[in-house]
C-alpha positions as CSV (number, residue, x, y, z in Angstrom):
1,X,-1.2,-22.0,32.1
2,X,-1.1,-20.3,35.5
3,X,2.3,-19.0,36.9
4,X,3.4,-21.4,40.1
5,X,4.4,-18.9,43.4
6,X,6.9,-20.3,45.6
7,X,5.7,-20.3,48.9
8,X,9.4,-21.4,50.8
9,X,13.0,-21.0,50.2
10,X,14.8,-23.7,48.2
11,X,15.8,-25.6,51.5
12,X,14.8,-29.2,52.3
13,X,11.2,-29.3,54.3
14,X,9.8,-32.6,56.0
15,X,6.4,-32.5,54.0
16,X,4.0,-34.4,57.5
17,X,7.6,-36.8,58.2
18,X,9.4,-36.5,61.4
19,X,12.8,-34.7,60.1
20,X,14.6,-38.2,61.1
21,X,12.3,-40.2,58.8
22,X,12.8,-37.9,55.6
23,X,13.4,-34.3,54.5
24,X,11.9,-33.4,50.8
25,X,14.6,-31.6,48.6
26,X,11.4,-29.9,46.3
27,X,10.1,-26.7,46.6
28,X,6.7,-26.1,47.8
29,X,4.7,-24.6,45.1
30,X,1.1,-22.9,44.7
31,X,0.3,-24.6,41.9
32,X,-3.4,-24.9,39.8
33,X,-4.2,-28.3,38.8
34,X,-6.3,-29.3,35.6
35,X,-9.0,-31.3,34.7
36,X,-7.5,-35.1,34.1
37,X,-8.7,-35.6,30.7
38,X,-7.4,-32.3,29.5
39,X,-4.2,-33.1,31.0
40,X,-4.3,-36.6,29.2
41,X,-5.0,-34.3,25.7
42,X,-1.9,-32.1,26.5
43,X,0.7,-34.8,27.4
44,X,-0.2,-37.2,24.2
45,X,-0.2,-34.3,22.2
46,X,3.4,-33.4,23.1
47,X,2.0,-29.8,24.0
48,X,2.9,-30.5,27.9
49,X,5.3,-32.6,29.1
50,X,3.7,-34.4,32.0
51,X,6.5,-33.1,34.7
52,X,4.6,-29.8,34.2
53,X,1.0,-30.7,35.3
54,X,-0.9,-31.5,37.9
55,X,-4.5,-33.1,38.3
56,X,-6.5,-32.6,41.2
57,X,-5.5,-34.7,44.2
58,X,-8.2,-35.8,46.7
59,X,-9.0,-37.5,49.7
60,X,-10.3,-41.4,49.3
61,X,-13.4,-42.7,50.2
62,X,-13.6,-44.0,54.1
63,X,-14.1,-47.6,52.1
64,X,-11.1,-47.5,49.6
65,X,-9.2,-46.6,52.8
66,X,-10.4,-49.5,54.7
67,X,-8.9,-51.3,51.6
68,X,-5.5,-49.4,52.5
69,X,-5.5,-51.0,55.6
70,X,-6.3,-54.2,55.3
71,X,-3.0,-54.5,52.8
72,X,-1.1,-52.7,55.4
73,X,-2.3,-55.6,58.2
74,X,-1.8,-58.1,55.8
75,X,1.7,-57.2,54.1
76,X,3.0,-55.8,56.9
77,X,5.5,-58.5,58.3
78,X,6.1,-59.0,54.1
79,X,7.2,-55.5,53.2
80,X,9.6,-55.5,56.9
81,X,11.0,-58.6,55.7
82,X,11.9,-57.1,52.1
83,X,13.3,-54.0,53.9
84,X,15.4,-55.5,56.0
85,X,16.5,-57.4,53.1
86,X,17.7,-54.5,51.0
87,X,19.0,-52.8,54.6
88,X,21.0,-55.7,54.9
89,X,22.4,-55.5,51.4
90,X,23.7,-52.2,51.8
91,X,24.9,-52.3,55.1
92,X,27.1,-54.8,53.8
93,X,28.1,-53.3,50.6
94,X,28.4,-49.6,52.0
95,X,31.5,-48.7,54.6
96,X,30.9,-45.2,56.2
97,X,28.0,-42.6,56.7
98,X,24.9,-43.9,54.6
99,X,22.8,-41.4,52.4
100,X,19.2,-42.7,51.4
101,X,18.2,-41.1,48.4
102,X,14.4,-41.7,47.7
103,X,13.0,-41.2,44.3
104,X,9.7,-38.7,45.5
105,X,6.8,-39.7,45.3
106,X,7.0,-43.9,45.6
107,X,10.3,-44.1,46.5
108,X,9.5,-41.7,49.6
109,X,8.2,-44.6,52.2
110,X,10.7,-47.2,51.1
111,X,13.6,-45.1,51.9
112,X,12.0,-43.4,55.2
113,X,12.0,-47.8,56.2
114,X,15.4,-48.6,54.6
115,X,16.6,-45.6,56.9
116,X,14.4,-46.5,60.1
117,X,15.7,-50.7,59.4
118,X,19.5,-48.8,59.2
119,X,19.5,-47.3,62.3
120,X,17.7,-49.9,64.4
121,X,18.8,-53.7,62.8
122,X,22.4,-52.5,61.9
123,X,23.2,-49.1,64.0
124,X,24.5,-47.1,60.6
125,X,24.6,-43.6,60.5
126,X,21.7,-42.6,58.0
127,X,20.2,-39.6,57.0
128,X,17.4,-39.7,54.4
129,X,16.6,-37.4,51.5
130,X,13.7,-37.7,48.7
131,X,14.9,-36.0,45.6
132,X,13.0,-35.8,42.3
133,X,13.9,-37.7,38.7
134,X,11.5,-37.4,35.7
135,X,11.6,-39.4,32.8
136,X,13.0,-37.4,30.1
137,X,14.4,-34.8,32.2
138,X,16.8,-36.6,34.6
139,X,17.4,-36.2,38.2
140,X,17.1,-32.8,40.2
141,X,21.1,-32.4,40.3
142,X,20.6,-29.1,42.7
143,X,18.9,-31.8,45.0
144,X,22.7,-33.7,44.5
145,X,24.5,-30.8,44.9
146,X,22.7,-30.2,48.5
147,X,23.2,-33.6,49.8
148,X,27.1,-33.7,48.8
149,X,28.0,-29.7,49.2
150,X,25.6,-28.6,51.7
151,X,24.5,-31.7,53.7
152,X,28.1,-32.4,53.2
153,X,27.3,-36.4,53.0
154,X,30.3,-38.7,51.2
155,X,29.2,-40.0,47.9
156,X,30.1,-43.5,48.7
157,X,27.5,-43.7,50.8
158,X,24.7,-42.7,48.5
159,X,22.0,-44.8,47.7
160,X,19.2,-44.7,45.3
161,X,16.1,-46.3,46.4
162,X,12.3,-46.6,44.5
163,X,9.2,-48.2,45.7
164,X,8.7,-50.8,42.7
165,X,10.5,-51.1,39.3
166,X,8.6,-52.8,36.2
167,X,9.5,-51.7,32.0
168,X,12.8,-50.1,34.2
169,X,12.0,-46.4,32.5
170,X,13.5,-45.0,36.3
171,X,16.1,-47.5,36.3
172,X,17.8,-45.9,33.1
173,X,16.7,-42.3,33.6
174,X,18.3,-42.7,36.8
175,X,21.5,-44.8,35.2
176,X,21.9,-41.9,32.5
177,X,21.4,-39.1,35.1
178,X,24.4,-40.4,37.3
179,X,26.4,-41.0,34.4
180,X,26.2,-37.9,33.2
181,X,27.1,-36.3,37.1
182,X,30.2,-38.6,37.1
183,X,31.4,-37.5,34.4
184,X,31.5,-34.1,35.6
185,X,32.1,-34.7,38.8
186,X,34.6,-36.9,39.1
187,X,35.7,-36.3,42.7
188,X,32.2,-36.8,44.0
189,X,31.2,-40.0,41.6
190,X,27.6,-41.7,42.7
191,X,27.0,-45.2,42.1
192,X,23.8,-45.2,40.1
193,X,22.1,-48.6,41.0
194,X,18.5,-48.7,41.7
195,X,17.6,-50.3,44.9
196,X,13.8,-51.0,45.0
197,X,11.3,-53.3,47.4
198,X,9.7,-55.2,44.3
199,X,11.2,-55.3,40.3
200,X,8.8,-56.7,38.4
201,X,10.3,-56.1,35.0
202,X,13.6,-57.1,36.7
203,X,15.3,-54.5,35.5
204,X,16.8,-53.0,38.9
205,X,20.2,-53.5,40.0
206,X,18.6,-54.2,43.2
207,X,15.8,-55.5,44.1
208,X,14.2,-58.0,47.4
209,X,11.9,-59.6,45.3
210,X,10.5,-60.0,41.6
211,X,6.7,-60.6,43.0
212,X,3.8,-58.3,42.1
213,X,2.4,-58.3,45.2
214,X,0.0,-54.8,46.4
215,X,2.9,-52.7,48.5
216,X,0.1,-51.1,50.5
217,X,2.4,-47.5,50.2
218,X,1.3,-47.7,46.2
219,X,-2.7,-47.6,46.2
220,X,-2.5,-44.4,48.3
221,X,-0.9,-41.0,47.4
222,X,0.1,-37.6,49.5
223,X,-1.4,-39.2,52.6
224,X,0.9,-42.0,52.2
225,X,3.9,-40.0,51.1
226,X,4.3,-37.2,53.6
227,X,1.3,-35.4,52.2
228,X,3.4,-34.2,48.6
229,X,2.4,-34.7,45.4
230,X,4.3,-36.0,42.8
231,X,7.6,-34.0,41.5
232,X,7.4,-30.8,39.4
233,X,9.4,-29.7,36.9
234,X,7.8,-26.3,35.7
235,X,9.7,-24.0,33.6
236,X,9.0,-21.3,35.9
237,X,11.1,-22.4,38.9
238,X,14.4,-20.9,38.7
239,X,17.6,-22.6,37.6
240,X,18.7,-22.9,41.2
241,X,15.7,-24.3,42.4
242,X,15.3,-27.7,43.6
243,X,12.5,-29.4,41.2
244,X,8.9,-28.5,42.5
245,X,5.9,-30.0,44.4
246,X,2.7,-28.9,46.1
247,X,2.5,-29.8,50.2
248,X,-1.8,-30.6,50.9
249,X,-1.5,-29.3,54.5
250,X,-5.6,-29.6,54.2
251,X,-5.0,-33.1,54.2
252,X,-3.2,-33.0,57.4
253,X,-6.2,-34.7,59.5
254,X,-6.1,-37.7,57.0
255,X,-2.8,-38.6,57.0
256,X,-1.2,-42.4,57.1
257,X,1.9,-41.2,56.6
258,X,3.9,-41.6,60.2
259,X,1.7,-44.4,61.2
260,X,2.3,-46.5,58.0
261,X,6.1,-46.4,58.9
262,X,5.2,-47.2,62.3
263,X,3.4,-50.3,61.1
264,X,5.7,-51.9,58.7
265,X,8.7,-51.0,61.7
266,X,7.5,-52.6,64.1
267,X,7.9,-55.4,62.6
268,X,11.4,-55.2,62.2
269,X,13.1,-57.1,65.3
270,X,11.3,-60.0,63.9
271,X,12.1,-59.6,60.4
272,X,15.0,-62.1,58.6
273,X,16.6,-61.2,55.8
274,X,16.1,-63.2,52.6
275,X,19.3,-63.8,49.8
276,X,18.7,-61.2,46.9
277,X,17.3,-62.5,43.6
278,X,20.0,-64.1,41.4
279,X,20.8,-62.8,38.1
280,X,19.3,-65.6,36.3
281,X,15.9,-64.7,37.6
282,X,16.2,-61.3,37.0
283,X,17.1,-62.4,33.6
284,X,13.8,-64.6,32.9
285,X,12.0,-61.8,34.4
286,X,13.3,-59.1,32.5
287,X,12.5,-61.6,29.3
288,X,9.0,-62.6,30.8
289,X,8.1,-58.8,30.9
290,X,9.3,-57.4,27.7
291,X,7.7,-60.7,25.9
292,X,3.8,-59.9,27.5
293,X,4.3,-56.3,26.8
294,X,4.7,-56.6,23.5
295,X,2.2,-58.7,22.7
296,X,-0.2,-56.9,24.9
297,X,0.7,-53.5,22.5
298,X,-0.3,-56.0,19.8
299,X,-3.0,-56.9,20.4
300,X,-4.3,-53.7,21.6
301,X,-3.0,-51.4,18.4
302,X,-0.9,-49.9,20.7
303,X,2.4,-48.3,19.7
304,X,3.6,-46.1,23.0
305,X,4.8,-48.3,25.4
306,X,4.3,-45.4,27.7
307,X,0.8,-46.1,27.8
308,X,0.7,-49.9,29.1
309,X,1.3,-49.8,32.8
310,X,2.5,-53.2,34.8
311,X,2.1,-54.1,38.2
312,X,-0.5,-53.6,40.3
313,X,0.9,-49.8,41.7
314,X,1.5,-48.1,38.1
315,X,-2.2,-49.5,37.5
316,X,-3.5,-48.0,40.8
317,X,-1.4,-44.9,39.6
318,X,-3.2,-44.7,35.9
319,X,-6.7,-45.1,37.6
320,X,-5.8,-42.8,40.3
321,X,-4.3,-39.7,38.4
322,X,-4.5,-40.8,34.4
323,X,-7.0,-41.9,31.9
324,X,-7.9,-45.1,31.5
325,X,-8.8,-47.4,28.4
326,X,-8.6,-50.7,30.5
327,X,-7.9,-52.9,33.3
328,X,-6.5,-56.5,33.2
329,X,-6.4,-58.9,35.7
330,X,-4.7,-62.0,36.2
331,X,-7.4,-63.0,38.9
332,X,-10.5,-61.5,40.0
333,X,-10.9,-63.3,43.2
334,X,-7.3,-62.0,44.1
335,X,-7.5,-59.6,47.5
336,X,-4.4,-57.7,45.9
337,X,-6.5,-56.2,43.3
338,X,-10.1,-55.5,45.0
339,X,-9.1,-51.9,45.1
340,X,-7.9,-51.4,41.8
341,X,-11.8,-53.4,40.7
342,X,-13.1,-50.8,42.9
343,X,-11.6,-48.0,41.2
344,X,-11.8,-49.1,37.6
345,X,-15.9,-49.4,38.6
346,X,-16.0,-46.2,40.1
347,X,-15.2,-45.0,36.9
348,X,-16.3,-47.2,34.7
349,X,-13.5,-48.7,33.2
350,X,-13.7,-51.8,31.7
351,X,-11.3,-54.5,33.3
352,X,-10.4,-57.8,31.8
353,X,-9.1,-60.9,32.8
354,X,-5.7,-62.7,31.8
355,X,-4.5,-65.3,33.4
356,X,-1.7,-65.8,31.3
357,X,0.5,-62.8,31.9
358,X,3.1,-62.5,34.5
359,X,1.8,-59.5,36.6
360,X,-0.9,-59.5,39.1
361,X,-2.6,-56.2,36.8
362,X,-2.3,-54.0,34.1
363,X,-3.7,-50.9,33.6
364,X,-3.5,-49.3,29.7
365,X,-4.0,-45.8,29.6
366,X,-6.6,-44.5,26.6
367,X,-4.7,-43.3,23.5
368,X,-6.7,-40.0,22.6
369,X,-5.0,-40.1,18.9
370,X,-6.2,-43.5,18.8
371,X,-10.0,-42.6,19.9
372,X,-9.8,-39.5,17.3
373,X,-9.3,-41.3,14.5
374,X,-11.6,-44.1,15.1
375,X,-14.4,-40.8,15.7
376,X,-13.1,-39.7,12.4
377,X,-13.5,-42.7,10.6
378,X,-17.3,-43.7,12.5
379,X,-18.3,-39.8,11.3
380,X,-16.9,-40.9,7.3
């Protein structure tokens, strides 16, 4: 593998965000990426972990962006609503200066909102960070450690926020990862709960709604999300270094970023707040969830749950950046998923239909241990 280069000093940088909408704590990083499929063969055979690599990142076509925005114009006034939901929620159960902590990449958009609905539908004083958390690996506590030491922000007032939740593999990582801080820091203790637009699984402390609906944010990626790619954790960056990240400045000319904020906030003033989910819906949810999952790995032979992706933005994510076996779909006709049946075609991915299961789509990524064995045994 090639060596990353550090290109900036570990100090936060606003990736293509206005510094009041969000500052990144990564580190920029000249990074080669790798072919998707042998990135796939690396990560399943436990050679990589998948924090370490990166596959190529490209700009979509003119018509899969056209797809973009006709989810933005149609969930615009949907996704203000939710954010003003969970703004609401926090205003009222945070006193003092508020700290939005994104979870980079999906997370990023959510919390530049939560932070724009903050200041302007409840006058709190906000400041917004996106910090990175890999599964397995924890959260980037040198990204804590600037927000509390540095930034100098009180610990009260910091929140954890995500884009969508679903088999809740963030919401522990990120439950673990606080509890291991507090216990070590126990004059500057972090409340760990997840806050998130859209918990499928329902497995987020918080969360505005259980509903797999598209959150137009999640079929794009850096020109969505402040032009970053996902989080880093290479064992080349230096124990003081916040985790890493590439910044596609060449993407600069394409970039939805601003003006997706701009769109979802100016909806806003209009915007009511809805009551949360009770705790008896989460409940059925969280039940619904785990029930279909495992009957989906079931019936497909599968025994990594890490490969069976729910919701319709982990299924744009596998098609986007992962190798699929499969798509599922609870409805063809649906306008939610016509990009993820254009991307699964583009590649020729098989997608199926199931209108049975409790998710708009699925996407299962291709075991490659699976696929060598059935060689094996075709060749025998």
């Amino acid at each position: 593998m090639h060596k990353p280069v550090s290109i900036h000093p570990v100090s936060p940088f606003c990736g293509s965000y206005a510094q009041d909408d969000c500052e990144f704590l990564l580190k920029p990083l000249q990074m080669p990426s790798i072919d998707v499929g042998e990135k796939e063969a690396l990560i399943q055979s436990g050679t990589c972990h998948y924090s370490e690599l990166l596959t190529p990142e490209r700009l979509p076509a003119p018509s899969y962006v056209d797809l973009f925005l006709q989810l933005t114009h149609r969930y615009a006034g949907r996704m203000s609503t939710d954010v003003v939901t969970l703004a609401q929620h926090i205003a009222n159960a945070r006193s003092g200066p508020l700290t939005i902590a994104s979870l980079a990449r999906a997370g990023t958009p959510v919390g530049a909102l939560l932070t724009r609905a903050l200041r302007e539908r409840f006058q709190r004083e906000v400041r917004h960070y996106s910090l990175s958390i890999i599964r397995d690996r924890g959260i980037d506590e040198n990204a804590l450690r600037h927000i509390l030491e540095v930034a100098n922000r009180p610990a009260a007032g910091v929140v954890f926020v995500d884009g969508w939740t679903a088999k809740g593999v963030i919401s522990r990582e990120l439950e673990h990862s606080i509890a291991h801080w507090n216990a070590r820091h126990p004059d500057a203790l972090l409340d760990g709960s997840l806050h998130v637009l859209c918990d499928i699984g329902g497995t987020a402390e918080v969360a505005a709604n259980y509903d797999d609906y598209a959150i137009p944010s999640g079929v794009l990626n850096a020109t969505v999300s402040g032009l970053v790619s996902r989080s880093v954790l290479n064992y080349q960056l230096l124990e003081t270094d916040f985790h890493g990240c590439v910044f596609y400045s060449e993407f600069l000319a394409a970039d939805r970023s601003t003006w997706f904020l701009d769109q979802i906030s100016q909806e806003f003033a209009q915007a009511k707040a809805r009551p949360l989910p009770t705790p008896r819906e989460k409940a059925a949810r969280a039940e619904e969830t785990t029930t279909w999952i495992s009957g989906c790995m079931a019936s497909h032979n599968l025994t990594d749950i890490n490969l069976v992706k729910p919701g319709i933005a982990e299924a744009t994510r596998v098609l986007l950046r992962r190798v699929p076996e499969l798509v599922i779909v609870r409805d063809r006709e649906d306008p939610d998923v016509r990009h993820l049946l254009t991307l699964a075609e583009a590649g020729n991915v098989h997608i199926s239909h199931d209108a049975t299961m409790p998710f708009r789509a699925v996407s299962l990524i291709r075991s490659l241990a699976d696929a060598a064995e059935a060689s094996a045994r075709s060749v025998g």
